[in-house]
Every structure is written in structure tokens, then in C-alpha cells.
C-alpha positions as CSV (number, residue, x, y, z in Angstrom):
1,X,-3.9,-14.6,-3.9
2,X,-0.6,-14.4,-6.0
3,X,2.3,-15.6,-4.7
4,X,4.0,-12.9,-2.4
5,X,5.7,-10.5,-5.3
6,X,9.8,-10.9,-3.7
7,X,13.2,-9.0,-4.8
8,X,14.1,-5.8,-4.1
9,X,11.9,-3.1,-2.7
10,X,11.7,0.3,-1.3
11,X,9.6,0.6,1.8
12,X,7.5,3.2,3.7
13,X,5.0,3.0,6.7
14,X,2.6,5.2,7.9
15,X,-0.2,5.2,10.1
16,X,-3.6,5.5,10.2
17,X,-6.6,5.9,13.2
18,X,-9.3,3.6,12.5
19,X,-12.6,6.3,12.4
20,X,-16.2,5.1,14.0
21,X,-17.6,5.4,10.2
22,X,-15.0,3.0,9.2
23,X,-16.5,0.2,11.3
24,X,-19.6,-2.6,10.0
25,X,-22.5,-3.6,12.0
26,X,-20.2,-6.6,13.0
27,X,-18.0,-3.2,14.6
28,X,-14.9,-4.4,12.6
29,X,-13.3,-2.5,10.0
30,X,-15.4,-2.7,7.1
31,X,-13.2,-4.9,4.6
32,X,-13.7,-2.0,1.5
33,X,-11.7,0.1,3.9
34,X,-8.4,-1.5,3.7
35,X,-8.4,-0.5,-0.4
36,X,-8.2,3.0,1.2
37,X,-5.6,2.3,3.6
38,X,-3.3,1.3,1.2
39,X,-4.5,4.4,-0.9
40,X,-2.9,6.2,2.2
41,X,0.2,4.6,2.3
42,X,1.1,5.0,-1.8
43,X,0.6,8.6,-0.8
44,X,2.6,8.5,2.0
45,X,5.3,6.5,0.1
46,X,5.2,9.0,-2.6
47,X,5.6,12.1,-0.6
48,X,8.7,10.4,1.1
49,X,10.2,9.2,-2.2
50,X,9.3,12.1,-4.3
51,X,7.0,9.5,-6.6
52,X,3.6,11.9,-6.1
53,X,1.0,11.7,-8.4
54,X,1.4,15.4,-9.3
55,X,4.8,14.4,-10.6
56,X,3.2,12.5,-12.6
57,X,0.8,14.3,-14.4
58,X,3.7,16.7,-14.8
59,X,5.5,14.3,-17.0
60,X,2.1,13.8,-19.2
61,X,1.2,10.4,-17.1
62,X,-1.3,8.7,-15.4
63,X,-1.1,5.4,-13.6
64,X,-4.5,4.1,-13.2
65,X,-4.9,1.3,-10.4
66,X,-5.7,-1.9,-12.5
67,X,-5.7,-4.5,-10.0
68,X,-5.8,-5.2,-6.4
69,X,-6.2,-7.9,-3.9
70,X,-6.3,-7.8,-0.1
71,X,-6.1,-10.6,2.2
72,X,-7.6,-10.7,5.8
73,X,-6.3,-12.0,9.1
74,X,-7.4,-10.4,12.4
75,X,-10.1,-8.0,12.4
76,X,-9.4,-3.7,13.2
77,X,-11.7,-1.8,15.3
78,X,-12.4,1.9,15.6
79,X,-9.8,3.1,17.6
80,X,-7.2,1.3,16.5
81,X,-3.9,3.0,15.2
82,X,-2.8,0.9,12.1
83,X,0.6,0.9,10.6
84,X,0.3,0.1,6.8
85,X,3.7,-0.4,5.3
86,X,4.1,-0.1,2.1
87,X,6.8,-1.8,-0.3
88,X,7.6,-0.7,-3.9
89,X,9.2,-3.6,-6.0
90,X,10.8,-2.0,-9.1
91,X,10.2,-3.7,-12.6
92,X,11.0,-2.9,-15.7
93,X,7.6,-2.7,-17.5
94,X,5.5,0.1,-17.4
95,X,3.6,-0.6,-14.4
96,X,4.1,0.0,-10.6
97,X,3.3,-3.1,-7.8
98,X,3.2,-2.8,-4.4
99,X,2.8,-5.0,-1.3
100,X,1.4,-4.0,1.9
101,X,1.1,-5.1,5.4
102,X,-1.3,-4.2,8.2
103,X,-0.7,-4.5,11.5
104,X,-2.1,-3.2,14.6
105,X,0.4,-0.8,16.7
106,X,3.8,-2.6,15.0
107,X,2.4,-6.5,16.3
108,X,-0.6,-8.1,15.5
109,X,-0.2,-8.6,11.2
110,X,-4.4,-7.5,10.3
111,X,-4.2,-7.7,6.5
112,X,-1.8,-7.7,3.6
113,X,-2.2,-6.8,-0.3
114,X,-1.1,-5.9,-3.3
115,X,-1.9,-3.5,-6.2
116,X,-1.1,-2.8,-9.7
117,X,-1.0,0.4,-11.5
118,X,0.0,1.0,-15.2
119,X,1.4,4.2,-16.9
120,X,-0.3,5.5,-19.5
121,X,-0.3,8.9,-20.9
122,X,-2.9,12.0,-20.9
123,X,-5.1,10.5,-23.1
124,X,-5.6,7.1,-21.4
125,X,-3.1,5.1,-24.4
126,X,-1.5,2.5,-22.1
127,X,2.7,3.0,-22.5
128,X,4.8,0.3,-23.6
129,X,7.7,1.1,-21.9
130,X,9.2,2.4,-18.6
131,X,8.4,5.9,-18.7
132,X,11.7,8.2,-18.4
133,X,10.2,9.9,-15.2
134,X,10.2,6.4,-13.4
135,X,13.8,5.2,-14.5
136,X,15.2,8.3,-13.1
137,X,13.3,7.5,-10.0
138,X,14.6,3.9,-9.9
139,X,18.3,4.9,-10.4
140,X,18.1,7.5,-8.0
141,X,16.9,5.3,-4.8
142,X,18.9,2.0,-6.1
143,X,21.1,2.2,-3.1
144,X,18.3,2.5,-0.9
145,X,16.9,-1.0,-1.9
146,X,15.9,-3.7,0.6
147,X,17.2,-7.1,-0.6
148,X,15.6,-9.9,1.2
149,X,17.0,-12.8,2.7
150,X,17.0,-15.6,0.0
């Protein structure tokens, strides 16, 4: 896995019940699962932050999911409430990253990840810059930032 992505972020956590079709034969979360997890908790992030995907296909965009990567600890099981936190890190290029934690009721870390989405417009032609719709976006929650501890 890359190294953990660090600088500023903005965060969001929501939760999730693990569901009995969610679980293997080994009755553990089935490890495809956790993609849709953090599915869940861009969602989430978005409806907090007012960075939906209907915004933006409003603005003539897409952001396709080009890469992700999920790493596994402790095993869920159905039954399980899961916080996944979510973490923005704003960038500059025309792209959107986030981390993501799982942990089992606020304790036990299950799984962490990342993903990678670009922009691109209507007709699938990848953008070469920041679109306008997320610099507005950045300036508007700068104060909100989390700066880690160096």
C-alpha cells in the first residue's frame, strides 16, 4: 500500500450495520464489501459537505473512481455496527483522494483505504485542471481543515 496520504484533511464518519449477505462462508465480512463501505462514507461525506455527486453532474462533471486499495486487520461480522471515517485531503490536480478507517463501535481499527477519483467532463475527456466547482469547495471549508501533528 502507498504510504499513508498526510496534510490537511476534511473528515466525516458514518456508520454502517454489517447485513447477513455481507458475510463469507468463513462468516467474516466478505473483503469486496469494504469497497462499498467506503462508497457509503464518500456519500456521507458529501451530503455533509455539500460535495454530492449531483453537484457534480450539475457543473458538467464526472469523477470516475480510478484507483483503490484496502488494507485488512481484524475481521467484521454480521452484526457489527462499523464506523467508516472518511478523510478528504485537498490537492490541487484534478482529482479527489481519500483515506478511510474502519473500526468496529469507535475501538477495534478493522480496515483502512484509500481511493482516487479524477474529474472529467460529460463526455469522459479527463480535465487538466481543478475544476472551478471544487476550488470553490476547497476555499469554502479551508477553516474547517484538520492539520495533523507533524
Amino acid at each position: 500500500m502507498r504510504r499513508k496520504r498526510q496534510g490537511p484533511y476534511l473528515e466525516h464518519r458514518t456508520q454502517v450495520r454489517v447485513r447477513f449477505q455481507e458475510v463469507d462462508a468463513l462468516r467474516v465480512v466478505w473483503h469486496g464489501h469494504y469497497l462499498s463501505y467506503f462508497e457509503d462514507a464518500r456519500e456521507a461525506f458529501g451530503e455533509r459537505f455539500g460535495f454530492r455527486y449531483q453537484d457534480f453532474l450539475a457543473a458538467g462533471l464526472l469523477a470516475p473512481v480510478v484507483e483503490t486499495q484496502c488494507r485488512y486487520f481484524l475481521p467484521a461480522r454480521h452484526g457489527d455496527t462499523l464506523e467508516i471515517c472518511a478523510r478528504l485531503y485537498p490537492c490541487e490536480a484534478a482529482r479527489i483522494e481519500f483515506g478511510y478507517h474502519v473500526r468496529r463501535s469507535h475501538a477495534d481499527l478493522l480496515a483502512e483505504g484509500r481511493s482516487v477519483q479524477v474529474f472529467t467532463d460529460l463526455d469522459w475527456s479527463l480535465c487538466l485542471t481543478l475544476p472551478e466547482l471544487a476550488r470553490r469547495f476547497y476555499q469554502r471549508w479551508q477553516g474547517a481543515l484538520v492539520v495533523p501533528d507533524a
